[in-house]
MARMI-621966 format. One record per residue (C-alpha): residue in three letters; x, y, z; residue number from 1. Coordinates in steps of 0.02 Angstrom, whole numbers. Example, Ala and Ser with C-alpha at 12.3 -4.5 7.8 and 13.67 -1.06 7.14 Angstrom:
2
ALA, 615, -225, 390, 1
SER, 684, -53, 357, 2
//
This chain:
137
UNK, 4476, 1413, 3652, 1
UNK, 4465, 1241, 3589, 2
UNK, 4599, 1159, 3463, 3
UNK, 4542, 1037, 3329, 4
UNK, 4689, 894, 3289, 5
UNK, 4667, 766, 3159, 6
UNK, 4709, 591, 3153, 7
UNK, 4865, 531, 3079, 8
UNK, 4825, 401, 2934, 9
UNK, 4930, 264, 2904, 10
UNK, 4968, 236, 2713, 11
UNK, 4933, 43, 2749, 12
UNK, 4749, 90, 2829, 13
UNK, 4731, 184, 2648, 14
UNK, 4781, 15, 2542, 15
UNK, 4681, -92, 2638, 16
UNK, 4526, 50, 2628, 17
UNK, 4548, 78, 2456, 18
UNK, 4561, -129, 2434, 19
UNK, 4395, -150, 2522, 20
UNK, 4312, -20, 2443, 21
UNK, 4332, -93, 2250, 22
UNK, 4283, -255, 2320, 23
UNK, 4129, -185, 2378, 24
UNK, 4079, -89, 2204, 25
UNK, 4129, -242, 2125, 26
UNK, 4010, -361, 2225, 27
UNK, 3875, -226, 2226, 28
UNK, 3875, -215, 2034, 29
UNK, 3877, -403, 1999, 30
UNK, 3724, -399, 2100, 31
UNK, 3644, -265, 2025, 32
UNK, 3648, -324, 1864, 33
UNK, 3582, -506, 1935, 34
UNK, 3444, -419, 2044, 35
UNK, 3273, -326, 1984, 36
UNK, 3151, -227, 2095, 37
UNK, 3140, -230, 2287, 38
UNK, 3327, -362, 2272, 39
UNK, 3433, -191, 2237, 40
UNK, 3400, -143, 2406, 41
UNK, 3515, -266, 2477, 42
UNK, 3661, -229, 2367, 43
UNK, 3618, -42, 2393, 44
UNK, 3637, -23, 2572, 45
UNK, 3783, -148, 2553, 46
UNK, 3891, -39, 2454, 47
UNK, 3847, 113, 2574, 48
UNK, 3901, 40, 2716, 49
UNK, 4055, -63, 2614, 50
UNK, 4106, 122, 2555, 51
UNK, 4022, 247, 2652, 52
UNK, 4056, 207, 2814, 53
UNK, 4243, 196, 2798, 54
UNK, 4261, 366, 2717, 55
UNK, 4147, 448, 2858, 56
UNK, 4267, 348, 2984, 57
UNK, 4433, 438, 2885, 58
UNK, 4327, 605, 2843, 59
UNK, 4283, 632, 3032, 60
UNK, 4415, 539, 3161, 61
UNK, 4468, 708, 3254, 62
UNK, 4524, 752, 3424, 63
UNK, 4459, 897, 3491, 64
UNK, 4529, 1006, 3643, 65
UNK, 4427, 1129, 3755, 66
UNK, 4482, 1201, 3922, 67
UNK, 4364, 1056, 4013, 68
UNK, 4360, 920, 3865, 69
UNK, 4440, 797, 3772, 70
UNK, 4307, 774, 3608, 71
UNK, 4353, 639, 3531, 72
UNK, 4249, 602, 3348, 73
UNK, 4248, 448, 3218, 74
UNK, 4089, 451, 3117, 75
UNK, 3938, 401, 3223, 76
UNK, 4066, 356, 3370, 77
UNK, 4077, 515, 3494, 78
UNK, 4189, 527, 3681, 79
UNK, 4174, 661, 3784, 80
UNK, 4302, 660, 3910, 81
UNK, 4351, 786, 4050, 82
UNK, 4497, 839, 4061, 83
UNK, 4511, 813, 4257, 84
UNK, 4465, 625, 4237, 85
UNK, 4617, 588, 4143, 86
UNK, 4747, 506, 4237, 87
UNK, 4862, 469, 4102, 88
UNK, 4932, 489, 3917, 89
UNK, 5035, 342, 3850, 90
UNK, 5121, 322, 3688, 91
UNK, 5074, 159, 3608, 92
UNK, 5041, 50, 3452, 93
UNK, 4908, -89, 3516, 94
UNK, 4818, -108, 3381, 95
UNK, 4635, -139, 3467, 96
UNK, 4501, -54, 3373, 97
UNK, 4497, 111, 3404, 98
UNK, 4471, 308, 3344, 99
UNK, 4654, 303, 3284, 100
UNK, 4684, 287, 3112, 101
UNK, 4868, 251, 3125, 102
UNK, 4965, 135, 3257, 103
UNK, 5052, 256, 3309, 104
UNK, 4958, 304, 3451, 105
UNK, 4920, 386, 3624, 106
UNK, 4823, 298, 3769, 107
UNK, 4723, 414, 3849, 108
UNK, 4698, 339, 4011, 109
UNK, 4525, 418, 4106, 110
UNK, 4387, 391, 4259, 111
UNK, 4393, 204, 4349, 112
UNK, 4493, 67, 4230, 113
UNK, 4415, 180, 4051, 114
UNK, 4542, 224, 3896, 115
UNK, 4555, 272, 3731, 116
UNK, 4687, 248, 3597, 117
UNK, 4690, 386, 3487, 118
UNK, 4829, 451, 3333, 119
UNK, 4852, 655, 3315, 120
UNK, 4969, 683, 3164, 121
UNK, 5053, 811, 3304, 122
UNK, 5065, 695, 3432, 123
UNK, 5204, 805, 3537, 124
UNK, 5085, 961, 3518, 125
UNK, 4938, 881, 3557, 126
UNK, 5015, 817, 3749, 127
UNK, 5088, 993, 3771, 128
UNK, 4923, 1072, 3750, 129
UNK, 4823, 939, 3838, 130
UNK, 4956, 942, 3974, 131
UNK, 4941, 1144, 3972, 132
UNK, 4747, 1145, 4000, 133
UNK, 4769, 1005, 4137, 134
UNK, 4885, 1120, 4211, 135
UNK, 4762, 1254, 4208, 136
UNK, 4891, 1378, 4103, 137
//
């Protein structure tokens, strides 16, 4: 049976989002209203990705649990990790890029030298069940 947790969000990430995201519709209208024709394309695909993309990123960042995987999702971003390649589950706060959407984090070392950083709002949980299904039980 899997177990879906999602990503804590830090209220900061949510300013800054938010902050970016009225900057974007601002700079997409002024050049709306300066461009004509085939020139709204530009501005167009600017404010999808200047607004879009963060909300898919927020929408989807989840961590997913089966009896053999880790699934981690954010937006187009996808891991699939077994769980008898992980070597090792870290708390953290490096702030590297990363499908976490809050410093408060978990490493999620895996395979030769790979790792993820990732933020469940249940952080305790989630290692108790991932630590379960490691342990076969």
């Amino acid at each position: 049976m899997s177990r879906v947790y999602r990503s804590r969000v830090d209220r900061w990430l949510v300013v800054v989002l938010v902050a970016s995201a009225i900057v974007c519709l601002g700079a997409a209208l002024a050049s709306f209203r300066a461009a004509s024709g085939l020139g709204l394309a530009g501005p167009l695909v600017a404010l999808l990705v200047g607004i879009g993309l963060p909300l898919w990123l927020v929408a989807s960042t989840r961590y997913t649990l089966t009896d053999e995987v880790l699934r981690v999702t954010c937006g187009p971003f996808r891991w699939r990790i077994p769980l008898g390649q992980i070597t090792g589950v870290t708390p953290t706060s490096n702030p590297l890029s990363s499908p976490a959407l809050s410093l408060d984090r978990l490493c999620i070392a895996y395979g030769s030298g790979k790792s993820v950083l990732i933020s469940p709002e249940d952080k305790r949980g989630f290692i108790d069940d991932l630590e379960g299904r490691r342990a076969g039980g």
